[in-house]
N, C-alpha and C positions, 0 to 999 in steps of 0.2 A: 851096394844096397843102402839106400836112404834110411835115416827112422821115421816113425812117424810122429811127429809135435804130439805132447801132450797137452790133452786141455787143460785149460785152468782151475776146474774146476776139483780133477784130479792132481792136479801139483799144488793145487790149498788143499787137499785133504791130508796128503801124503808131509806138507811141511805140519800141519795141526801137530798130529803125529809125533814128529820129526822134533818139533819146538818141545814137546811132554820128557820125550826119550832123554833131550840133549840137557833140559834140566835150564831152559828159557824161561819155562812155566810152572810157576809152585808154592810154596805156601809163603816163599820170602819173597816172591815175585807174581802177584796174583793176576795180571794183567801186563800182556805186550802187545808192540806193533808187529805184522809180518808186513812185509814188501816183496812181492813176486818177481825179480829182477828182467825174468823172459818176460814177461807181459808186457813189463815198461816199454824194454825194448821192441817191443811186438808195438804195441801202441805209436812208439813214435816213427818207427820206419811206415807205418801207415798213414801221420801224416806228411811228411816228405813226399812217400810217390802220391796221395791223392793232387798236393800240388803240383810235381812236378808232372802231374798227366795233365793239365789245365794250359800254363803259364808258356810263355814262347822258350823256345833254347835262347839259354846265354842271361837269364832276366835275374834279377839278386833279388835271392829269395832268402830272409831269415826271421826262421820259426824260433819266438822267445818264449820260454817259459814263464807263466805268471808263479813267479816265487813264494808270494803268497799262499798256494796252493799247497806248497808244501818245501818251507822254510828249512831245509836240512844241505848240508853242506855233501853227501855223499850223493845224497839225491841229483843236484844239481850238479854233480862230478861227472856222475854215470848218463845224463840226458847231455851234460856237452860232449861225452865220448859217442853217442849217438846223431852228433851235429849239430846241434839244437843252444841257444841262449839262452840270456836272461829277461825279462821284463821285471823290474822293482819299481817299489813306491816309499821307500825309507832308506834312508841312511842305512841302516840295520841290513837291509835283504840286499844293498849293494854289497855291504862288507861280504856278506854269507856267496855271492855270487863271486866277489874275488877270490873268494878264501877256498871256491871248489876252482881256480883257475880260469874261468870263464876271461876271453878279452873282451878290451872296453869296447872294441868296435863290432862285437858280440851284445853290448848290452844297450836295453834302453830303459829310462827314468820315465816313469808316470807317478803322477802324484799332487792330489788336488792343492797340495800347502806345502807346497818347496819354501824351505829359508833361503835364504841369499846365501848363508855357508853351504848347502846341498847346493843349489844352483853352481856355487863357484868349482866345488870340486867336482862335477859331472864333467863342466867347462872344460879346466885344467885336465880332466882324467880321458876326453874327447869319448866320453858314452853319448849317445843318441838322447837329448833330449824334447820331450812334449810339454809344451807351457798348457797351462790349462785355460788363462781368463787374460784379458789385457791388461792388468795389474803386473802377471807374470813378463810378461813381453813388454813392458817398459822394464821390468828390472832385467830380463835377460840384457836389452840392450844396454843398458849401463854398463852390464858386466863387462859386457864385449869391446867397449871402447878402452877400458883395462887391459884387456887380456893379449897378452903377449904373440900369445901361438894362437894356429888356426885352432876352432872349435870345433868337436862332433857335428853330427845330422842334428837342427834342432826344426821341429816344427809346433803346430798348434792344436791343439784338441778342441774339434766341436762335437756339439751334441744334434743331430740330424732330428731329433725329437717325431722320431717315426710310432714311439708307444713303446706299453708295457707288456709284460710278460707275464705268467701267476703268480709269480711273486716278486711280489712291489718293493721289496729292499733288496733284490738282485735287478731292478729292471733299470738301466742307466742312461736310456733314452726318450722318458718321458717328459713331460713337459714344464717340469719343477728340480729336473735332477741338477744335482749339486754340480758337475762334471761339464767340465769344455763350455764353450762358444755356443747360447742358443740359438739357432740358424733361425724358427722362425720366431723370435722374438720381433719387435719391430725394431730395423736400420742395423739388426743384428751381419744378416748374410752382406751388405754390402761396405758394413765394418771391417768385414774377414777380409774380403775383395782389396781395400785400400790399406790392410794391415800387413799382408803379403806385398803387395805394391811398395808401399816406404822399407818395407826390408827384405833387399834380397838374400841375406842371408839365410830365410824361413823356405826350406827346400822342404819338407813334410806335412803332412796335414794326416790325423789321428782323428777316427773312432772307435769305437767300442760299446754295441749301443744295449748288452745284456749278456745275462749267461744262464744258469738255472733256468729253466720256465721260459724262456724265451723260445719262439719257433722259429725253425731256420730260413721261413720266407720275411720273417719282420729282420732280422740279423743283413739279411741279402739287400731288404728295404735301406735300411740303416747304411751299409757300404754303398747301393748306389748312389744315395742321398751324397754321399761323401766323395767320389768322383765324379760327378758331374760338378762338385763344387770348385774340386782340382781342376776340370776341365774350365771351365767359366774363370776361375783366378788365372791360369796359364793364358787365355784370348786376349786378357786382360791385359795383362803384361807384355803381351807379344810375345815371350817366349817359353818355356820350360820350366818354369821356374822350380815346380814342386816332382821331382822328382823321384820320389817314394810317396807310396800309401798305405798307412798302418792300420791294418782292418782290424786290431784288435783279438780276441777271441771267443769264449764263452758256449762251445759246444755243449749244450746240455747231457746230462748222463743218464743211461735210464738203471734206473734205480731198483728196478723190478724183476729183474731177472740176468742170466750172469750173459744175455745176449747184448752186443754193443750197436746200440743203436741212438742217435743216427748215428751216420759211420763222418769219416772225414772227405771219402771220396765221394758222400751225395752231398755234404754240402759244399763241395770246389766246386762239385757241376751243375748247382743251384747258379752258384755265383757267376760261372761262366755263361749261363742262360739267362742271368739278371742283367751282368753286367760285363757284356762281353768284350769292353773297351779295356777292363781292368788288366788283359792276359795278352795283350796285343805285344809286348815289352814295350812300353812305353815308360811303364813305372816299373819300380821295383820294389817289393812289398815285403811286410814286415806282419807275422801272425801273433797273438799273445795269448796261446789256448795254457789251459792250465789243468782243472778238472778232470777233464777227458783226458787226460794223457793218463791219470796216473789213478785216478777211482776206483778202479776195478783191479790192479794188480796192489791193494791192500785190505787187511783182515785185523780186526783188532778183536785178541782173543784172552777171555777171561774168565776167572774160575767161579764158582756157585760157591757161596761162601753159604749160605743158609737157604732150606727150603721151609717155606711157613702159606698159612692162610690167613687173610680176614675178610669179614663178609662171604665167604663161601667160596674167594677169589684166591688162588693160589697164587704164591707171587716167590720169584727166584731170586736172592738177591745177591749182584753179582760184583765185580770190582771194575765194571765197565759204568760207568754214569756221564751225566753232566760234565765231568774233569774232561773226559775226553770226547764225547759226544754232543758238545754242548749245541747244536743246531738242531739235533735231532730231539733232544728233550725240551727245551723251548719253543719249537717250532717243529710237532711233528707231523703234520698234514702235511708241510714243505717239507721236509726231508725225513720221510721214512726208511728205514734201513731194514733189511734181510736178517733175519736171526736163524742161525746154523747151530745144533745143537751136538755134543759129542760126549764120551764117558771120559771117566778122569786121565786114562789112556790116551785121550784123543781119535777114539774111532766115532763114527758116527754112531749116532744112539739114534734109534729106531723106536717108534710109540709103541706101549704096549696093545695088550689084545684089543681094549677098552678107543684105539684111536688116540690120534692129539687130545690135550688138556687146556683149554684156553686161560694161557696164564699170564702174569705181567713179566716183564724182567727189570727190575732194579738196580738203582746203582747205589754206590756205598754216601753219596754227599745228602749230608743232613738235611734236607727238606722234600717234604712228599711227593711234591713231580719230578725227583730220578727217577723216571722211567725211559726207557731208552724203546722199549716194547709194551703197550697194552693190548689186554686178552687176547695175545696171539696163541694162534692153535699150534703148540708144540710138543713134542716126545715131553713126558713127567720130568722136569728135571729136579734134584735130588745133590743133596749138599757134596761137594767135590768133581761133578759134572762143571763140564765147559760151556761156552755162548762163544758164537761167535759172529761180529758185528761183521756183514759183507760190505764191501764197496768203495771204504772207507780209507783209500789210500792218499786222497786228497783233502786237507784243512782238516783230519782228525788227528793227525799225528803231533803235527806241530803247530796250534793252534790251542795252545791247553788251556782251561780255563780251573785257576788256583784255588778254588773253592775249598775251606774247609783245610786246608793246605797238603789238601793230597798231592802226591808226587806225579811227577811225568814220569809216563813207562816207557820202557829199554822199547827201540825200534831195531829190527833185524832183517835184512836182505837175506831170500833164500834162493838158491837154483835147485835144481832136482835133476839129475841122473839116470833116476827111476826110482820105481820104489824101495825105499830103506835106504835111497844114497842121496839123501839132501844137507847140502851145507850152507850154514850161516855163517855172514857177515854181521859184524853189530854196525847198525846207523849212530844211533844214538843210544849213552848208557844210562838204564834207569837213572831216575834221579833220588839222591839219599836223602834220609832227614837234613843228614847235616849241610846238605848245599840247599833247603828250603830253609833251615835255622839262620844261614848266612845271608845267603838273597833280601831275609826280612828282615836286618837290621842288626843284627846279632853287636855288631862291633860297636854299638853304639846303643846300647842298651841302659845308659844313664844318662843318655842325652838329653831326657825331657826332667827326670829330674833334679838333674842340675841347672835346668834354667832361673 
């Protein structure tokens, strides 16, 4: 006899809970990350088979995680014990990709201002790299008449400039973006053409034309844009030359409810209908979703430190803000988040007789738009009551922003059991005053004046 999966919805309630009992969450610890570990893995075995129902047998397929997404070394432990890479853009998130084990022939480099010291040791370490502008591709080749041993997969990122998405600073194929080769600039596409032709060693060609906001027919636009470019370079050549296509990623998440949509398997079979050359095996292809993977199996849960009014408006103010939600307080029409309300216990807290209270929720950094929530219709919440942020398992956790010099909060991996048997993993341990004392200079605290 089978069980039956629990939903997610029940295994974040059951860990809320769970994180209160175990003593995660509390007056020394006012705010954490949870991470749902089944979901992840739920998540990623989803997109594996949506590819692997598309693409021909035998084709090399590797799904890289954009690390960016969320920078944490356990994270990126647990997604390559799922199969899954790296994609980085710093020096920084390669260390953090080796440091979870990930191999180099596992990783690839993106990134608009590679130094020639990043360049060299991608080279030397034979990770997959994407030049971004012809500036880059003269200095890769320099490098290369150095370089002792063969190199990784190195290719070229263009930008197919097929448009934007709703929102213009996720949208990276428009027609000003910083990013790749503009195809239609002018003598730009038959630049590309003669820049693969002088060097046969550029076997890749790289897009990635959005993520947020973007719709999965402009995305499908955007990749075919970009094999048929592959196909025209390879006539070109007379042979093969580019043998992989890195489509990128950028699944958008929907943010609105705890349904996952779109999913990974309509847009492989977007792609297969757009561009059905891509699954032939001809190429072997390289993914770099990020978001989607991991958005939904996290929860960043935080206590009500004070309840008050002004202007008539009731407002919670909680230890969730700007520090960690800094997208959603700056930009909250682009990224609205779910607020989940519970009692100091962590069970869910229900409105009273009177209905939800349309109220703010606040965060603790000194200036008046922490708000993470305006007048949403919530249960009364009331000083030692919890919030909790849905959705939020990508770019909230590690991505913190030091405002005020509030600390980064403890991140914890949970499974469930069932109910009253959930166990934590710590991700990452709060951070203390004193590694925020250090961080900022501590050791060197007369150095300006003794100038």
């Amino acid at each position: 006899m089978t069980s039956t999966p629990v939903a997610a919805a029940v295994r974040r309630e059951w860990a809320v809970r769970a994180a209160v009992e175990q003593g995660l969450l509390g007056h020394d610890q006012p705010v954490v990350g949870l991470l749902d570990v089944a979901g992840i893995r739920a998540a990623a075995a989803e997109l594996r088979a949506a590819f692997d129902e598309v693409v021909a047998p035998g084709t090399p397929v590797l799904h890289a995680f954009a690390v960016k997404a969320s920078a944490l070394v356990p994270v990126l432990r647990l997604l390559a014990d799922e199969g899954l890479g790296c994609e980085v853009a710093s020096p920084g998130e390669l260390a953090l990709a080796r440091a979870a084990g990930v191999a180099p022939d596992r990783i690839v480099l993106d990134s608009p201002a590679k130094t020639t010291a990043e360049l060299r040791e991608a080279l030397d370490l034979r990770i997959a790299v994407n030049a971004d502008n012809p500036q880059e591709l003269d200095r890769l080749g320099a490098l290369l008449e150095a370089q002792t041993g063969p190199p990784g997969p190195l290719g070229l990122r263009v930008n197919p400039q097929v448009g934007g998405g709703s929102i213009g600073m996720l949208s990276t194929a428009t027609a000003t973006s910083k990013f790749g080769v503009a195809l239609q600039d002018e003598g730009a596409r038959e630049w590309v053409v003669r820049a693969f032709a002088a060097r046969p060693w550029l076997t890749r060609l790289h897009a990635h034309v959005g993520s947020q906001g973007c719709p999965l027919e402009l995305m499908a636009a955007g990749v075919r844009a970009t094999y048929e470019l592959a196909e025209e370079i390879n006539e070109t050549v007379g042979r093969q030359q580019i043998e992989t296509l890195d489509i990128g990623g950028g699944l958008p998440v929907n943010f609105g409810s705890d349904e996952v949509t779109p999913t990974y398997r309509a847009y492989a079979r977007l792609l297969r209908a757009t561009v059905p050359g891509l699954f032939d095996g001809r190429y072997g292809l390289v993914t770099e979703f990020g978001r989607s993977l991991l958005a939904k199996a996290g929860l960043v849960l935080a206590r009500v430190e004070y309840a008050k009014s002004a202007g008539g408006r009731p407002i919670a103010v909680t230890h969730a803000g700007a520090h960690v939600a800094t997208r959603t307080v700056f930009a909250p029409e682009s990224w609205p988040l779910r607020v989940e309300t519970y009692d100091p216990e962590g069970r869910p807290k229900a409105a009273g007789t009177d209905g939800p209270v349309a109220q703010d929720i606040a965060g603790p950094c000194c200036f008046a738009g922490d708000l993470v929530a305006r007048n949403r219709p919530l249960p009364a919440l009331a000083a030692g009551d919890l919030v909790g942020l849905l959705d939020t398992g990508a770019y909230y956790f590690s991505n913190h922003f030091a405002y005020n010099s509030l600390p980064r909060p403890g991140v914890y991996g949970f499974t469930t059991a069932g109910e009253g048997e959930v166990r934590f993993a710590t991700v990452r341990e709060p951070q203390t005053v004193e590694e925020i004392v250090t961080e900022s200079g501590a050791a060197h605290a007369t150095g300006l004046t003794g100038l």
